[in-house]
C-alpha atoms as an extended CHARMM CRD file, in Angstrom:
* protein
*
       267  EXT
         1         1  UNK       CA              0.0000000000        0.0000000000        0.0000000000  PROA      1               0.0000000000
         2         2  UNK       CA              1.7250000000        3.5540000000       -1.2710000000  PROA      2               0.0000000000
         3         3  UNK       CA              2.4110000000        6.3610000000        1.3090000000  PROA      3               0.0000000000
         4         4  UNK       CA             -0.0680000000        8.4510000000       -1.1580000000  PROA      4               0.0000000000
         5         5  UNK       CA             -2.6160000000        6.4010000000       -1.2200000000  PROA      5               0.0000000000
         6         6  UNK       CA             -2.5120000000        6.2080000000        3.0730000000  PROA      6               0.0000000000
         7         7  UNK       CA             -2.5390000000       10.1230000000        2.6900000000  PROA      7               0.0000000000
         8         8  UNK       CA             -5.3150000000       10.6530000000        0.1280000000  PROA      8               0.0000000000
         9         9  UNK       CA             -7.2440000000        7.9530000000        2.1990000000  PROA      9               0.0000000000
        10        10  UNK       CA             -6.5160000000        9.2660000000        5.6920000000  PROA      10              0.0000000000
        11        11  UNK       CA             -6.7730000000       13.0890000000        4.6310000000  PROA      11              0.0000000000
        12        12  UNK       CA            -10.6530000000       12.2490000000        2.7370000000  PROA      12              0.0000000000
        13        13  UNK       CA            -12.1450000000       10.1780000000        6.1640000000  PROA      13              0.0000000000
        14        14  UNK       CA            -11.1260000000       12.8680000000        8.1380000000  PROA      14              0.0000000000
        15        15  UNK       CA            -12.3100000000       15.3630000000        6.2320000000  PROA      15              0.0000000000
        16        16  UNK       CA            -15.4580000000       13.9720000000        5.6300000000  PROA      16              0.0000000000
        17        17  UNK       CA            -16.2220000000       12.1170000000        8.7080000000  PROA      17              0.0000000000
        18        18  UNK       CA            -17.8810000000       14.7090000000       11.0250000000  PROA      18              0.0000000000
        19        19  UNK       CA            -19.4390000000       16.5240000000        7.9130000000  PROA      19              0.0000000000
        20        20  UNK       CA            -22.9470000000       15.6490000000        6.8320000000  PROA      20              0.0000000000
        21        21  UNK       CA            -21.8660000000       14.6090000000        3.0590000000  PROA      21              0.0000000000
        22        22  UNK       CA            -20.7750000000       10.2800000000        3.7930000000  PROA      22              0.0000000000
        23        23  UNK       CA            -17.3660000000        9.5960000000        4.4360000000  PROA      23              0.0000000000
        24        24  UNK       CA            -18.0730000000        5.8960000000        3.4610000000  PROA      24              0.0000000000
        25        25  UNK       CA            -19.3620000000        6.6930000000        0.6670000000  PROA      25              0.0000000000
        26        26  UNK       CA            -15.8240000000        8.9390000000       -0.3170000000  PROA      26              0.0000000000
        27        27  UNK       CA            -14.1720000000        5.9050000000        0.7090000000  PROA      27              0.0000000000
        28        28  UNK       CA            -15.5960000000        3.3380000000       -1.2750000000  PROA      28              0.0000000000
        29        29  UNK       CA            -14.8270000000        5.8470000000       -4.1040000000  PROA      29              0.0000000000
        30        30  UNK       CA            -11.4690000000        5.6150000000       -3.4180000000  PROA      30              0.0000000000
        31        31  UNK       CA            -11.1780000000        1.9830000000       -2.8720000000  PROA      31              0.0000000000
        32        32  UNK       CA            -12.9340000000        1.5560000000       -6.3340000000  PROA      32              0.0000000000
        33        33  UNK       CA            -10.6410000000        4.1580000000       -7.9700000000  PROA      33              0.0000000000
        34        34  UNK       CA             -7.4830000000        2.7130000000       -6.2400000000  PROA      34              0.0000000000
        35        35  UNK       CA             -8.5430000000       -1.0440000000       -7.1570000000  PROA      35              0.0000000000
        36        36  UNK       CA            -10.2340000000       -3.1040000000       -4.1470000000  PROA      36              0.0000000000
        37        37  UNK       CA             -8.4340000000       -4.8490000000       -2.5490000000  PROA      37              0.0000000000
        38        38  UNK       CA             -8.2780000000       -7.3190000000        0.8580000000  PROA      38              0.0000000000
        39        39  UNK       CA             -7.0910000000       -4.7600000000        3.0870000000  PROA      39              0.0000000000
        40        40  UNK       CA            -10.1140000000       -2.2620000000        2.2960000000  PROA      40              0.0000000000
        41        41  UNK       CA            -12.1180000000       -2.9250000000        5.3180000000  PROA      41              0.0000000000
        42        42  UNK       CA             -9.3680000000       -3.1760000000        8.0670000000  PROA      42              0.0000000000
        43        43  UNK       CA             -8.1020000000        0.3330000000        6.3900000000  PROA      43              0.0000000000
        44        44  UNK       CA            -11.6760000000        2.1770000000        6.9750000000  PROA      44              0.0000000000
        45        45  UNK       CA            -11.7070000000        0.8080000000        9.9460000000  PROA      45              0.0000000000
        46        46  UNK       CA             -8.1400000000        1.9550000000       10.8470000000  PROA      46              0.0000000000
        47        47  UNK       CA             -8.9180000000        5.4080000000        9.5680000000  PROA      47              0.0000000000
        48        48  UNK       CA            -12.5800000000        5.7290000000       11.5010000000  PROA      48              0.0000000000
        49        49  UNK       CA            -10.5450000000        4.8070000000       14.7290000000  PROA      49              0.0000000000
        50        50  UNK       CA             -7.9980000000        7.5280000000       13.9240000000  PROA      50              0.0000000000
        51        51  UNK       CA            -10.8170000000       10.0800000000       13.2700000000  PROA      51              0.0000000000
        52        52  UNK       CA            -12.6550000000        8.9350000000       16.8440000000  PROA      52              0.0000000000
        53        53  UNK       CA             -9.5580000000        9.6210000000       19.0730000000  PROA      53              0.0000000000
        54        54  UNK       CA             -9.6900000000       13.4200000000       17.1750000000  PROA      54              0.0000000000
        55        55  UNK       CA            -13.7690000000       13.3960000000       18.6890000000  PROA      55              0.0000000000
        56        56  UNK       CA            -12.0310000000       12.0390000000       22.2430000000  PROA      56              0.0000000000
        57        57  UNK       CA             -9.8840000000       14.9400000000       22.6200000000  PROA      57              0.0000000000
        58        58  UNK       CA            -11.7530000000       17.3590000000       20.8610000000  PROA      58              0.0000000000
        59        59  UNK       CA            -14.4060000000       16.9380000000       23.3200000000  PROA      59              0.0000000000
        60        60  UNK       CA            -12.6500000000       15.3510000000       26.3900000000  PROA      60              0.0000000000
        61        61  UNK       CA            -15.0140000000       16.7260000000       28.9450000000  PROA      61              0.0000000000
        62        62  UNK       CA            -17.8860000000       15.0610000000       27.7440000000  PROA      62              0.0000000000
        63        63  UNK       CA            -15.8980000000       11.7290000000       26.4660000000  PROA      63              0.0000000000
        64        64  UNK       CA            -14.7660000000       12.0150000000       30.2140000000  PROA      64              0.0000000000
        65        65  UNK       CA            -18.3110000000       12.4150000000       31.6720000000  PROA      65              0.0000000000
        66        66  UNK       CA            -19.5110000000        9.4490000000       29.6300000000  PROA      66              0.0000000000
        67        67  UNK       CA            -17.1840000000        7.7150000000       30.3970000000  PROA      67              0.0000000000
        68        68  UNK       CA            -17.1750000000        7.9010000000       34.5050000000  PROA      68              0.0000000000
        69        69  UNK       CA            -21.0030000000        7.7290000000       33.6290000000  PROA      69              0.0000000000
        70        70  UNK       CA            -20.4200000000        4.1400000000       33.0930000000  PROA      70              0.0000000000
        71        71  UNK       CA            -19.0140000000        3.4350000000       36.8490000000  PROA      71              0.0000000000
        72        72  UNK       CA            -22.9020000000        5.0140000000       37.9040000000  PROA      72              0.0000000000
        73        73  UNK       CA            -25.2580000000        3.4120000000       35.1810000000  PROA      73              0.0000000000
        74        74  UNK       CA            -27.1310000000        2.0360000000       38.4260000000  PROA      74              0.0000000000
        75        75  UNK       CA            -27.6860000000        5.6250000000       39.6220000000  PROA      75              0.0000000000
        76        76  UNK       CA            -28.6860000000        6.5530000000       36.3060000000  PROA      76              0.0000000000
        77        77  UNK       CA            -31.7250000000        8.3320000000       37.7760000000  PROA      77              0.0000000000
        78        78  UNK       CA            -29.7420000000       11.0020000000       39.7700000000  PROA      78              0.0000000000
        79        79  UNK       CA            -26.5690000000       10.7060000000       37.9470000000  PROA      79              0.0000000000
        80        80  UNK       CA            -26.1470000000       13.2840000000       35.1400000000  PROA      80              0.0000000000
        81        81  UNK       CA            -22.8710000000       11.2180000000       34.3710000000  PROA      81              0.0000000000
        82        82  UNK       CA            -24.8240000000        8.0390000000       34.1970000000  PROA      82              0.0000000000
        83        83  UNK       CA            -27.6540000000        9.4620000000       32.6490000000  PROA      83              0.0000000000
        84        84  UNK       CA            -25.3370000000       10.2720000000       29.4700000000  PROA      84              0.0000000000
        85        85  UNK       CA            -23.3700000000        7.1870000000       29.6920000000  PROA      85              0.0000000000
        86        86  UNK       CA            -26.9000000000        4.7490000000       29.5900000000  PROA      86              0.0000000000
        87        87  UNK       CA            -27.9620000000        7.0480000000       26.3820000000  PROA      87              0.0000000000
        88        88  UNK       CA            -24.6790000000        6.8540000000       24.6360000000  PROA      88              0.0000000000
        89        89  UNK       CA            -25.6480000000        2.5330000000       25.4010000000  PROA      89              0.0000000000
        90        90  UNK       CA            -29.1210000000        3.1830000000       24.1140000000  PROA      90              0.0000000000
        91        91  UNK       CA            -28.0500000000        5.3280000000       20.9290000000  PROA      91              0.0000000000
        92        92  UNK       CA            -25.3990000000        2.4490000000       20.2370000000  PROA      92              0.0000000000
        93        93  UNK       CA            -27.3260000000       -0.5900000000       20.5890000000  PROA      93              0.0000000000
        94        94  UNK       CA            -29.6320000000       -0.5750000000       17.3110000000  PROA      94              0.0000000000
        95        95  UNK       CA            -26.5440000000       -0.3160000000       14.9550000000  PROA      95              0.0000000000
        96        96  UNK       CA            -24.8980000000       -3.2400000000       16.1910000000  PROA      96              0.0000000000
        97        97  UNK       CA            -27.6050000000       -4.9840000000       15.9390000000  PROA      97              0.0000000000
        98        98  UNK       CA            -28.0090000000       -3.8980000000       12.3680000000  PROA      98              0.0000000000
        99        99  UNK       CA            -24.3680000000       -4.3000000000       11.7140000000  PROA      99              0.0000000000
       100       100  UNK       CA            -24.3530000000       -8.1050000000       12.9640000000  PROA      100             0.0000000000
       101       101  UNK       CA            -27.9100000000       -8.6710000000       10.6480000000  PROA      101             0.0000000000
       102       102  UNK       CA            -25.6520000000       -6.5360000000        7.5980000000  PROA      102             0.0000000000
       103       103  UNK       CA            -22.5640000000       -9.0860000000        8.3910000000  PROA      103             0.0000000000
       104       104  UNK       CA            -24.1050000000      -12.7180000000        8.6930000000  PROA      104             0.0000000000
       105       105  UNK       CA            -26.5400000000      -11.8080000000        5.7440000000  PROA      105             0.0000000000
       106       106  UNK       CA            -23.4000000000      -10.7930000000        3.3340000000  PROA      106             0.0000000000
       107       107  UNK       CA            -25.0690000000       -7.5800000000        2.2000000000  PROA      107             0.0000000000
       108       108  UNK       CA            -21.8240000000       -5.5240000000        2.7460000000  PROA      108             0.0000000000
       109       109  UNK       CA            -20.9330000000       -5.6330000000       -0.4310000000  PROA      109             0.0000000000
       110       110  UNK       CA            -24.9040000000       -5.1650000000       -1.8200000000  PROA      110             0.0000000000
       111       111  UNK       CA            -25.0160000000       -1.9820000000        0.1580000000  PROA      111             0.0000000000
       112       112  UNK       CA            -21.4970000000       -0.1950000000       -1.3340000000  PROA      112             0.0000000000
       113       113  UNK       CA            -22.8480000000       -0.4530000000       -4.7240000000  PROA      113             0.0000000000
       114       114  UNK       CA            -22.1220000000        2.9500000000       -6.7770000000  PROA      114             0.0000000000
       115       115  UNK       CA            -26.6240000000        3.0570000000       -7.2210000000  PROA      115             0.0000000000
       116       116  UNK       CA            -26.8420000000        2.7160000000       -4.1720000000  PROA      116             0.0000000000
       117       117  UNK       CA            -24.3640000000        5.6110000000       -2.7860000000  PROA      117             0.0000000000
       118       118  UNK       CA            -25.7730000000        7.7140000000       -5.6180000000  PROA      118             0.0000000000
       119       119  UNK       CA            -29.5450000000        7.6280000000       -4.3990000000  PROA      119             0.0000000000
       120       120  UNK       CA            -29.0560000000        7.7530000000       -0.6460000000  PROA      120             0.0000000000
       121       121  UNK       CA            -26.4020000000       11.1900000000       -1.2020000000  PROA      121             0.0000000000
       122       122  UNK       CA            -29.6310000000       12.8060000000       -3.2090000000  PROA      122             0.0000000000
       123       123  UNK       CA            -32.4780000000       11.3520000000       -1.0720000000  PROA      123             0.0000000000
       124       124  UNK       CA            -30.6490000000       12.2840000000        2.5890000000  PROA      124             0.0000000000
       125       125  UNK       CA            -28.8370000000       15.5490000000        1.4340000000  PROA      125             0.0000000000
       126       126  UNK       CA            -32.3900000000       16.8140000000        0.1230000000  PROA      126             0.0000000000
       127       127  UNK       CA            -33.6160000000       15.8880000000        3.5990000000  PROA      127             0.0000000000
       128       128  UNK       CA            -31.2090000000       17.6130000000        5.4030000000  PROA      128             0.0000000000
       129       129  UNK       CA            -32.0720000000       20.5860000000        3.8170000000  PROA      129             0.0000000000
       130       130  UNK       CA            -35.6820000000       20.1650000000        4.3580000000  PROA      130             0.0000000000
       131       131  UNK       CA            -35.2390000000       19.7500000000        8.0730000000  PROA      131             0.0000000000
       132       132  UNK       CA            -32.8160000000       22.1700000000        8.6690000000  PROA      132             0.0000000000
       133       133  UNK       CA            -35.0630000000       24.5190000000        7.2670000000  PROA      133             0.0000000000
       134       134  UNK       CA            -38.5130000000       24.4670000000        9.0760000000  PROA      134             0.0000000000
       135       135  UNK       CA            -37.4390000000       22.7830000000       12.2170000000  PROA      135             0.0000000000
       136       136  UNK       CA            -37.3180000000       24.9160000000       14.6820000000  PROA      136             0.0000000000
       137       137  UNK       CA            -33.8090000000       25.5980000000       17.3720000000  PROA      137             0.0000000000
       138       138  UNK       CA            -35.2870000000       25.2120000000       20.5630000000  PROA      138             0.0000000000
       139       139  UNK       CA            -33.6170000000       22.5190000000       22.7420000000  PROA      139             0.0000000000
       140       140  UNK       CA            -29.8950000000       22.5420000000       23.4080000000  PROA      140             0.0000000000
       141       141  UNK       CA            -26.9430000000       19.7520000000       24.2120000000  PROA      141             0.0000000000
       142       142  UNK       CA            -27.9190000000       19.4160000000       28.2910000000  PROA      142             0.0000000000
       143       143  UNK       CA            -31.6850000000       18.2840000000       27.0150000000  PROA      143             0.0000000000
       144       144  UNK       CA            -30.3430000000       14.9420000000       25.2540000000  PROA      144             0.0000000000
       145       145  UNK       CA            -31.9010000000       12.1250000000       27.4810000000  PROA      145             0.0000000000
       146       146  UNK       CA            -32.6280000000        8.1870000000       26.9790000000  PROA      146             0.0000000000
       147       147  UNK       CA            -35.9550000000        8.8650000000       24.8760000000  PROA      147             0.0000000000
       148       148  UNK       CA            -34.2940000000       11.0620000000       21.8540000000  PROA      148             0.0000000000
       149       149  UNK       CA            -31.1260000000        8.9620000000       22.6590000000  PROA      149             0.0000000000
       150       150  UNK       CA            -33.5090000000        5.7980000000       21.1870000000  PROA      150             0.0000000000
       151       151  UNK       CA            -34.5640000000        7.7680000000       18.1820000000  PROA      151             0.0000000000
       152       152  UNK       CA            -31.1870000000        8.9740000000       17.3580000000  PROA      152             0.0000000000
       153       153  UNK       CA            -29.6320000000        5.2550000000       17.4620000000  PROA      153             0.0000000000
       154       154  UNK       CA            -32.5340000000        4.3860000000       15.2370000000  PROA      154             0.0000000000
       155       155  UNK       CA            -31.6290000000        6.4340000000       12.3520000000  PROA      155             0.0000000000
       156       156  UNK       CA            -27.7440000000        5.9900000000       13.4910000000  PROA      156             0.0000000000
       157       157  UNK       CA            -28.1250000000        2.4520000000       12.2000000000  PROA      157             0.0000000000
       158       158  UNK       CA            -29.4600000000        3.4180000000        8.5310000000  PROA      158             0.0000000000
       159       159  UNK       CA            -26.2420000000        5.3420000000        8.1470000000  PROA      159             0.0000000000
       160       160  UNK       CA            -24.7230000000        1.5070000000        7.9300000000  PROA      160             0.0000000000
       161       161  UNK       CA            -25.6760000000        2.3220000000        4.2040000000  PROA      161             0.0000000000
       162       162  UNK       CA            -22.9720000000        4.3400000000        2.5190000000  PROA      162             0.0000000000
       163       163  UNK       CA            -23.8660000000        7.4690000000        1.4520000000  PROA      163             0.0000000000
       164       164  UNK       CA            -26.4500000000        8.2240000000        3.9600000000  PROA      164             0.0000000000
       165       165  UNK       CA            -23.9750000000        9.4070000000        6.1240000000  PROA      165             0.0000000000
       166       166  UNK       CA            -23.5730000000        8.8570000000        9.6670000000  PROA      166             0.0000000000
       167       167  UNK       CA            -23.2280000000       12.6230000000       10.9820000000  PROA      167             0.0000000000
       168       168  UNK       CA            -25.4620000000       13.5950000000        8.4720000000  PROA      168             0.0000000000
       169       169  UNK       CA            -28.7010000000       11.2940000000        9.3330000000  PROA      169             0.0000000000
       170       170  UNK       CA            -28.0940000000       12.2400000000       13.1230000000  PROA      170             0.0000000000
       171       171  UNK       CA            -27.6960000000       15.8880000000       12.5850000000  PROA      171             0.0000000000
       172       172  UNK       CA            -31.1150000000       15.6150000000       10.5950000000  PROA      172             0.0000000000
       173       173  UNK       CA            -32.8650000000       13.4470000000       13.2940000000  PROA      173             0.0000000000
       174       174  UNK       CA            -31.5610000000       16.1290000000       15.9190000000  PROA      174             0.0000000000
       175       175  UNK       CA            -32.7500000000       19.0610000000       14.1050000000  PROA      175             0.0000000000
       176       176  UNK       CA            -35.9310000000       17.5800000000       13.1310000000  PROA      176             0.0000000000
       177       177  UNK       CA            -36.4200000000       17.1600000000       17.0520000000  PROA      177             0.0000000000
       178       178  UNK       CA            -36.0370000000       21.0240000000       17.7220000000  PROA      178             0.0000000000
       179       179  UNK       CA            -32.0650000000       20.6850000000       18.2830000000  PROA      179             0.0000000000
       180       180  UNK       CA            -29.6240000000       23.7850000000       18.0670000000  PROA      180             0.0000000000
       181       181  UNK       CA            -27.3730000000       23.0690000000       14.9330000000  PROA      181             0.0000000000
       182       182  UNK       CA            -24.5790000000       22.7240000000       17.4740000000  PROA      182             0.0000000000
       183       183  UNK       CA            -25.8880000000       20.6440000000       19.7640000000  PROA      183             0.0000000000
       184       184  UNK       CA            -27.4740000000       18.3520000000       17.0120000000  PROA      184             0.0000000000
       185       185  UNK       CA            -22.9700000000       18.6610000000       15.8520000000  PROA      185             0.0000000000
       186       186  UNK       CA            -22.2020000000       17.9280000000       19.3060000000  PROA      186             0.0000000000
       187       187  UNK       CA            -24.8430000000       15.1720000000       20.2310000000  PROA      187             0.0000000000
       188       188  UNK       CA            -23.6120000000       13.4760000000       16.5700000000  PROA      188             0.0000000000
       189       189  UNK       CA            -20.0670000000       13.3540000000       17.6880000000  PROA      189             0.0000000000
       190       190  UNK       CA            -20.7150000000       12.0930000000       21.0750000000  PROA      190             0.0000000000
       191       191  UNK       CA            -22.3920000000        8.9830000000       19.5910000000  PROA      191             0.0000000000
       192       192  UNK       CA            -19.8400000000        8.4500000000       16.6130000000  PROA      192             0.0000000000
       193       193  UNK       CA            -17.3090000000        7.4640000000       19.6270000000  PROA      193             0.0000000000
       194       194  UNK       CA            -18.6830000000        4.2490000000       21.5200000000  PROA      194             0.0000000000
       195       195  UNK       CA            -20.5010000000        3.1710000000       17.5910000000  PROA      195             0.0000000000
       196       196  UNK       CA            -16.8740000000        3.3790000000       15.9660000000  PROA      196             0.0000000000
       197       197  UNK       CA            -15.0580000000        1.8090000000       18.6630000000  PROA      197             0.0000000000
       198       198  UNK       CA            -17.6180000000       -1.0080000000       18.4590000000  PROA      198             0.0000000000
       199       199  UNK       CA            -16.3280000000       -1.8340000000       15.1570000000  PROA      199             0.0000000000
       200       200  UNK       CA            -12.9840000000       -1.7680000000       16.2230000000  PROA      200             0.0000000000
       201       201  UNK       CA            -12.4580000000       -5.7760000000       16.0980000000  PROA      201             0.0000000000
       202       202  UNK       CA            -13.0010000000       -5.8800000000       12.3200000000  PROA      202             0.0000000000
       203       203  UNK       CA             -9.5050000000       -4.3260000000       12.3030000000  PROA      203             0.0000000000
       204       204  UNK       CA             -8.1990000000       -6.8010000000       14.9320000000  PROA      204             0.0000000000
       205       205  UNK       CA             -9.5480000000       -9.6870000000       12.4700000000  PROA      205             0.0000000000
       206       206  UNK       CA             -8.8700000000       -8.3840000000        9.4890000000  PROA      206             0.0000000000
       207       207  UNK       CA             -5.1410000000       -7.7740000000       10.7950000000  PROA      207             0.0000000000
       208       208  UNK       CA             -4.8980000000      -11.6110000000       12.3920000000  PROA      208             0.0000000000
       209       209  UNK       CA             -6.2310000000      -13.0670000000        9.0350000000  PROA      209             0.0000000000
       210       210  UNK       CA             -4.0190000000      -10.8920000000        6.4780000000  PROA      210             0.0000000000
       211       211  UNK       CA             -0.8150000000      -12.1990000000        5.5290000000  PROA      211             0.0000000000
       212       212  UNK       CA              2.1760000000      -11.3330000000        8.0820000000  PROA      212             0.0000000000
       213       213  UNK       CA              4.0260000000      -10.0990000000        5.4380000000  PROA      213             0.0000000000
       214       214  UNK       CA              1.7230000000       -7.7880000000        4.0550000000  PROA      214             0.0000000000
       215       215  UNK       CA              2.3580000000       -4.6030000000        5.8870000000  PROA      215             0.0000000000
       216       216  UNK       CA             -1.5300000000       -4.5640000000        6.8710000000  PROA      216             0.0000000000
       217       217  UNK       CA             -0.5820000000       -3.2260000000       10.3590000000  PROA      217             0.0000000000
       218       218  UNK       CA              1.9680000000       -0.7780000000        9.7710000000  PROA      218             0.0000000000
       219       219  UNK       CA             -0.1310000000        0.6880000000        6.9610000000  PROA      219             0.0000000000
       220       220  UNK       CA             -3.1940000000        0.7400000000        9.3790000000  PROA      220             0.0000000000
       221       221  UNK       CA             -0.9830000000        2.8620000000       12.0190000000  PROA      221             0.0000000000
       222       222  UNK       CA             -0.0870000000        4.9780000000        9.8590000000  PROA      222             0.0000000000
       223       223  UNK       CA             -3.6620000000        5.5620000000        8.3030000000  PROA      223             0.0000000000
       224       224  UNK       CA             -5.2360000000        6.1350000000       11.5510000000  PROA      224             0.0000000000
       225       225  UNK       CA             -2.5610000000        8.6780000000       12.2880000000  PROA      225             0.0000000000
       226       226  UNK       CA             -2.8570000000       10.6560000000        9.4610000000  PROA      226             0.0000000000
       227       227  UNK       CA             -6.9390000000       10.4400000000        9.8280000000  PROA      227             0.0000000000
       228       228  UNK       CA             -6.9250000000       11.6960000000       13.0800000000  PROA      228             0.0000000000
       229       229  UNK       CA             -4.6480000000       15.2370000000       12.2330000000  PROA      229             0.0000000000
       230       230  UNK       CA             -7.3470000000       15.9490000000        9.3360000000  PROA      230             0.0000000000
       231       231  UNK       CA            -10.0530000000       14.7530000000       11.5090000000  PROA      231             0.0000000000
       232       232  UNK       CA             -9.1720000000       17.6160000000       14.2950000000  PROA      232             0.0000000000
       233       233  UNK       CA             -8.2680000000       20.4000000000       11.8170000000  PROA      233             0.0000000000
       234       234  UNK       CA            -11.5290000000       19.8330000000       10.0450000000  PROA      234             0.0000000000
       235       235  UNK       CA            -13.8130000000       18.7020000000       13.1510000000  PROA      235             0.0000000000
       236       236  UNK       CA            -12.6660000000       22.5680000000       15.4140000000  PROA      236             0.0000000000
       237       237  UNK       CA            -13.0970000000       24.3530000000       11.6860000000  PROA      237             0.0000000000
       238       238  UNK       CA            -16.7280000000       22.6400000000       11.2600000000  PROA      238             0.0000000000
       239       239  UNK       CA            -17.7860000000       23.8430000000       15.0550000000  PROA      239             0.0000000000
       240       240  UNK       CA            -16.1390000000       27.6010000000       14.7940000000  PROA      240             0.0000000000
       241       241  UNK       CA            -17.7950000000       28.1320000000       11.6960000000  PROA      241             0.0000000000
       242       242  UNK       CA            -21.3490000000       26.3970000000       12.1530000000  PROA      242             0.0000000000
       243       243  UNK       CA            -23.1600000000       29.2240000000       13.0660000000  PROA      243             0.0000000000
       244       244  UNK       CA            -22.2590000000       31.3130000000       10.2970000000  PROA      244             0.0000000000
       245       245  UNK       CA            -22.6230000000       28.6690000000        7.3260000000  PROA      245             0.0000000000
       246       246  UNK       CA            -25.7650000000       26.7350000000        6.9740000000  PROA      246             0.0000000000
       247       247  UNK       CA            -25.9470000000       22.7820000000        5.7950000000  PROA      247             0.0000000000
       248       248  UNK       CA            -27.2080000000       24.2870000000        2.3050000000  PROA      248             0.0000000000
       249       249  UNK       CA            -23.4930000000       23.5790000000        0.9860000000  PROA      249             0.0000000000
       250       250  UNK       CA            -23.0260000000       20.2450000000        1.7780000000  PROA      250             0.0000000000
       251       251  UNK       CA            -26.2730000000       19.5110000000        0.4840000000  PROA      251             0.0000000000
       252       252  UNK       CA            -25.2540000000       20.7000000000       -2.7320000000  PROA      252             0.0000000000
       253       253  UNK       CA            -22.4330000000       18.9620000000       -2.5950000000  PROA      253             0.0000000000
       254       254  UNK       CA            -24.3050000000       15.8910000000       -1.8830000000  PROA      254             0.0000000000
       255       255  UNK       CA            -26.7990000000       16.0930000000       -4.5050000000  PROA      255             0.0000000000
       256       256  UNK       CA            -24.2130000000       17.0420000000       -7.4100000000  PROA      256             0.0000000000
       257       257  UNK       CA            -22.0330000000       14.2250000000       -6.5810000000  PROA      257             0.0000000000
       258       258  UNK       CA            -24.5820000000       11.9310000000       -6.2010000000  PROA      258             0.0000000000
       259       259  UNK       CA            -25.5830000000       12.5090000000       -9.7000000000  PROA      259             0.0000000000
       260       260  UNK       CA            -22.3670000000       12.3440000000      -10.9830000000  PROA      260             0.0000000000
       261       261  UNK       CA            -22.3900000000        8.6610000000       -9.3740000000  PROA      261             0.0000000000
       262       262  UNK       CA            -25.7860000000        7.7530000000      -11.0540000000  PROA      262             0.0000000000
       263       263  UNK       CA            -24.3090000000        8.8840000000      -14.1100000000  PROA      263             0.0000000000
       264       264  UNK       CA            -21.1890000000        6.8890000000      -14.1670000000  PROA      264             0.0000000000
       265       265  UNK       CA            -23.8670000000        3.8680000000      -12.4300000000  PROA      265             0.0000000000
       266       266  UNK       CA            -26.4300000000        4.4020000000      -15.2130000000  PROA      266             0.0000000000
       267       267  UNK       CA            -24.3450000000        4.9920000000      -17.8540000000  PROA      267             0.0000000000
């Protein structure tokens, strides 16, 4: 695997991870473009963990919060700490189940069909824009609690198709609840961490059944580390400038290159 192609990889997830326009569906571009190989999976995998640690730091008090939370999940009910760590749980919990259902059936490779990327970047970019503009701005990041926690992990698990994008389906699903546009940024980030870390053993197996000689690890470190320097620079960039720019240009974005796709699908 070529330095450049680590870079372009790790600088793209990054990038696109924490903005509503698919980084899955960016990296199955490049994985198509670059040739598919074996060590695709373990790579996105290495490159979402890289991105994650960049959410850890970024927003340490709260990863720290959660994360004490889970010493008081028994006091959820007076526990602010607990409270957040059983919702982070609750959020999590519907996209591993539709993650194990996606693996055992084999329809990983169904779902990163080109169509299919095409569609869902029109079809969810259009309803971003919808929702971002008639909902209204009325709760903020201390109101998140168990019951939006459940809806939120509900439409976290559709992201599991590429190109519906996992930040952008929960930013949507926050708004569309009455959300601040940074709180519905903040609340999306929070749950990206425990979802992503979830997936974690993929790289673990993919690393144990790749050939020793391949380099599989080495080029994972490496992709991860690059991911998560892009994935800070562009995560504190998205979050100073989110109240001044609107989600109206990433849904064009969205919508133009998901009609390039259909073009190159369709024709």
């Amino acid at each position: 695997m070529s330095l450049f192609y680590l870079f372009v990889l790790a600088v793209v997830q990054g990038i696109t991870e924490f903005l509503p326009i698919s980084s899955s569906a960016h990296l199955v571009l490049l994985h198509e473009m670059g040739g598919p190989t074996g060590d695709d999976i373990a790579l996105d995998v290495a490159v979402h963990l890289g991105s994650i640690l960049a959410v850890v730091i970024y927003l340490r008090e709260e990863a720290s919060r959660a994360f004490r939370g889970l010493f008081a999940l028994h006091r959820w009910r007076v526990s602010d700490e607990g409270r957040m760590a059983l919702a982070l749980i609750v959020a999590t919990v519907p996209a591993v189940i539709a993650g194990t259902v996606i693996a055992v059936m084999g329809w990983a490779e169904v779902l990163r069909d080109i169509r299919v990327i095409g569609w869902t970047m029109i079809l969810f970019g259009l309803a971003l824009y919808v929702v971002h503009r008639i909902a209204p701005e009325t709760r903020r990041h201390a109101d998140w609690g168990l019951g939006s926690a459940v809806k939120l992990g509900l439409w976290q698990a559709v992201a599991l198709i590429p190109g519906v994008s996992r930040s952008g389906i929960t930013m949507t699903a926050a708004r569309a609840m009455g959300y601040e546009r940074h709180a519905a940024a903040r609340i999306s980030m929070l749950m990206s961490i425990p979802i992503t870390l979830a997936t974690g053993a993929a790289l673990v197996r993919d690393v144990g059944e790749a050939d020793a000689g391949s380099g599989l690890l080495v080029s994972a470190l490496i992709a991860a580390a690059l991911a998560f320097v892009a994935a800070y620079a562009a995560l504190a960039l998205m979050m100073k400038f989110l109240s001044r720019v609107s989600f109206t240009p990433y849904v064009i974005y969205r919508v133009i290159l998901g009609v390039v796709l259909l073009a190159i699908a369709y024709g």
